[in-house]
N, C-alpha and C positions, 0 to 999 in steps of 0.2 A: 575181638568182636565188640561193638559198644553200644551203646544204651541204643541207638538208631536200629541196629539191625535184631536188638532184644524184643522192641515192640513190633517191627517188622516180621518178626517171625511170631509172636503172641498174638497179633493180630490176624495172621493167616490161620491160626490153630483155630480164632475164633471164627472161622467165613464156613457155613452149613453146608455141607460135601453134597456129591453129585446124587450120590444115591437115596439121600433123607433128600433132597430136591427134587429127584426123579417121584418116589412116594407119593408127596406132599401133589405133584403135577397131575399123578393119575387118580388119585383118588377125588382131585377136586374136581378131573373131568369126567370122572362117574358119576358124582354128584351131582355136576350144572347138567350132563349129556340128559340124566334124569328126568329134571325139573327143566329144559329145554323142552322133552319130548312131553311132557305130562299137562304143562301150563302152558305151551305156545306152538306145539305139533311140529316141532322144530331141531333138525338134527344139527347139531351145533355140543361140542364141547367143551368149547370157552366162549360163547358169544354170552353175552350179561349176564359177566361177575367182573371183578376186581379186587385183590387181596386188600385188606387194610387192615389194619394194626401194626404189632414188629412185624410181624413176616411181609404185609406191604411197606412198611416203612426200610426195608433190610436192614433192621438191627436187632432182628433174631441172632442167637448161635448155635453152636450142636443140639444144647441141650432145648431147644423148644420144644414147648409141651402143647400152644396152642395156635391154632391156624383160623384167621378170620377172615370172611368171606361174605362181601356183598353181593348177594342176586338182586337183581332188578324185575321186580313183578311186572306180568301183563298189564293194564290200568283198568281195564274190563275190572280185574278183581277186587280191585277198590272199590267200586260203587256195589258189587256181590256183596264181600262182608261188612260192608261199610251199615246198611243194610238189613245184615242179621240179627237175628231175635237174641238179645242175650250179648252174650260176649263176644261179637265177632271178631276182635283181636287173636280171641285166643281159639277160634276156631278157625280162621286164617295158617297159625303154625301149628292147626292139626292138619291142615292141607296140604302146606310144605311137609311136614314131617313123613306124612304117609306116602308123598310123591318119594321121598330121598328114603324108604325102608324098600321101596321096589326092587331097590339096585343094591341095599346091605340091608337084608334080611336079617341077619342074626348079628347083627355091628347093634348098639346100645343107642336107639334116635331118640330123642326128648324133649319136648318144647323147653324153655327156659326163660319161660317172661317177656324175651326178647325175641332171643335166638332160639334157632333149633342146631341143636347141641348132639356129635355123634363120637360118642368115646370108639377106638380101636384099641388092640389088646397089642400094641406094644407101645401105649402109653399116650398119644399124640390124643388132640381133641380139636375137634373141626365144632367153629360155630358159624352157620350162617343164620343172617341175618339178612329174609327176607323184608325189601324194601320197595317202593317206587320212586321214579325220579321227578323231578317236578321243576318248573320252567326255570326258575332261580339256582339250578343245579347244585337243589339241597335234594333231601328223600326223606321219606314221608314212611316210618317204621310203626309194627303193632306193638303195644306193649300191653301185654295180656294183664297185669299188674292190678288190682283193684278196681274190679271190674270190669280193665277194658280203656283203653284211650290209643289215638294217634299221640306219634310225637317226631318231631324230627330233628335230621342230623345234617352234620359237613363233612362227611368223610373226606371227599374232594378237595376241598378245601385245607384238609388239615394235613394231605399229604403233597401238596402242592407247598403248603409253606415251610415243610418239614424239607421236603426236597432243595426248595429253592437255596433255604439256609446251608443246608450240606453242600452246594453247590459253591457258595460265596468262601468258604472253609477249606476250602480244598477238601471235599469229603475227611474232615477230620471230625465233624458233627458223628456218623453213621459208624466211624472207628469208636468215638468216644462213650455211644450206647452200649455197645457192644462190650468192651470193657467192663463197665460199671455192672453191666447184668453179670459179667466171671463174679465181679463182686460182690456183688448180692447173693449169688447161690454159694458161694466159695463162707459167705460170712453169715446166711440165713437171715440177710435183711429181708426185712416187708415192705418191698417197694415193687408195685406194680410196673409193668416195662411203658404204660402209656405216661407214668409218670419220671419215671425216667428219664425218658425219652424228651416230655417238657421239660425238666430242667435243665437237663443237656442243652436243649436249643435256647431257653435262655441266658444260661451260660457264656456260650463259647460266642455269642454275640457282641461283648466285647472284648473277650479274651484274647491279649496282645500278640500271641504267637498264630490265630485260628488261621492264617494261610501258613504255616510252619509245614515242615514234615516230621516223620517217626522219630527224628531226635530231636523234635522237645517233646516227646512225650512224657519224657520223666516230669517234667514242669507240668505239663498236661494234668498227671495225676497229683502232682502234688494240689495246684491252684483249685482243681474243680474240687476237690476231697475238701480244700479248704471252706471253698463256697458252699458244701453240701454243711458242711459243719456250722457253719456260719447262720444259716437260716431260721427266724422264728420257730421256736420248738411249738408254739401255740397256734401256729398257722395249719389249717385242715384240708388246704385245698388250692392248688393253682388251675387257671385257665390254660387249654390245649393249645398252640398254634395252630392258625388259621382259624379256626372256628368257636373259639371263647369259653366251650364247654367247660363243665367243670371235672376236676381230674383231683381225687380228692385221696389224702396219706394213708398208708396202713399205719404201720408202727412206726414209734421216732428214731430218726435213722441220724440223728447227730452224732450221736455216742460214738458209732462206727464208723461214719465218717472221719472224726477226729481222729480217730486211730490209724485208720487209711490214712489219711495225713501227715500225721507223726511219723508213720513206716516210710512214707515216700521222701520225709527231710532225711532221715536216716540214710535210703537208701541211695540219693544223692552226694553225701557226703562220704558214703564207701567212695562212690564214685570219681569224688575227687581226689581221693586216697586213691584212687588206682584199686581196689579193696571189690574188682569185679564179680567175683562169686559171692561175696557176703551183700554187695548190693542188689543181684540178684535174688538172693534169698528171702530180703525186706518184700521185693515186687511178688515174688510167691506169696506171704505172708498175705498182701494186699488180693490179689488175685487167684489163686489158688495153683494147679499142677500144670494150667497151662500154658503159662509163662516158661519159659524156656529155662531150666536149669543151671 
């Protein structure tokens, strides 16, 4: 078996099984079926929302812990708490919030600045992010935040460019997230998946094999690890595709990256040794127990 059918299969271990999909499907349509019936007398349990972030982007893996989720407000309720005495931002997602405890009573609901945030007790956390849409198909969100302000976003935008790029890639962009996050949990990097996920699409933009398949991915990993290593350590913050936002570092994640790097020349050169299990053990090293043995 050879490095092509290694990633081939690492990569299948990382695609989010049917059952944490089924979950993820019902409980979001609890949620919008809710806020459907409450703010628009409308039985519908997917008519306006749309995932975004990894999970809409699909470069979640097993282990996702969070599910993001645009609802699209009536507009009526714009000019309501637009309106309000005080903070109407943030009494806006006390209105979401008390529509979405209707239907999980005793589940953990919480405004969050932004979102309205519902932890379950086996770990997952749903944020929606009640918004409206507005004619330039941006949206127009509360941000309860110091006092109180509108502000707005490109969700659409960002997963349009996101997509398009994986498309020109031979979806090796959407493989390539996906990876990197094994990485990050496998190595306890601080790297948010929205930022990931930019670098990734910057990346693989000019990256000479990005119509390749599973066998180069050993190059795959070696070059991006390389690029990740390579980056201004004093740099705080890149711009999202499609929408220019800012998407700003936790911790500096060069260190680890080198290292990732260094294991993947290694495990290349088993490979040219013929030396296949001691190569694969470098891509564990990198990746953690998902990698195939």
């Amino acid at each position: 078996m050879g490095e092509g059918q290694w990633f081939t299969d690492f990569c299948s271990a990382l695609t989010i099984g049917r059952d944490k999909r089924d979950s993820v499907a019902a409980r979001t349509g609890r949620i919008v079926g809710q806020l459907n019936h409450d703010l628009r007398n409308l039985d519908s349990k997917s008519a306006n929302r749309f995932y975004v972030g990894s999970y809409g982007r699909n470069t979640s893996i097993p282990s996702v812990s969070d599910v993001d989720v645009v609802y699209e407000l009536p507009v009526a309720l714009y000019e309501r708490f637009h309106r309000h005495a005080g903070n109407g931002q943030s009494a806006l997602l006390a209105y979401v919030r008390n529509s979405i405890q209707n239907t999980y009573p005793t589940s953990v609901v919480a405004g969050d600045g932004q979102v309205v945030v519902i932890h379950f007790t086996d770990g997952i956390r749903f944020e929606i992010l009640p918004a409206f849409s507005n004619v330039a198909d941006t949206y127009t969100f509360a941000d309860s935040n110091g006092g109180g302000t509108w502000r707005e976003c490109k969700p659409k935008q960002e997963m349009a460019a996101f997509s398009a790029r994986n498309a020109q890639c031979n979806n090796n962009l959407v493989s390539l997230c996906r990876m990197v996050r094994a990485w990050r949990d496998h190595n306890k990097v601080g790297m948010s998946g929205m930022l990931i996920d930019t670098l990734a699409y910057q990346f693989i933009a000019t990256w000479e094999h990005r119509q390749n398949s599973y066998a180069y991915y050993d190059y795959l990993t070696r070059d991006f690890f390389k690029y990740l290593a390579g980056l201004d350590p004093n740099k705080t913050y890149w711009q999202a595709p499609g929408s220019g936002s800012y998407v700003y570092r936790g911790d500096a994640f060069q260190y680890k990256a080198r290292s990732a790097e260094l294991r993947a020349l290694e495990a290349i050169q088993y490979q040219l040794a013929n030396h296949n299990w001691s190569a694969r053990q470098k891509y564990r090293e990198i990746y953690g127990t998902s990698f195939p043995e």
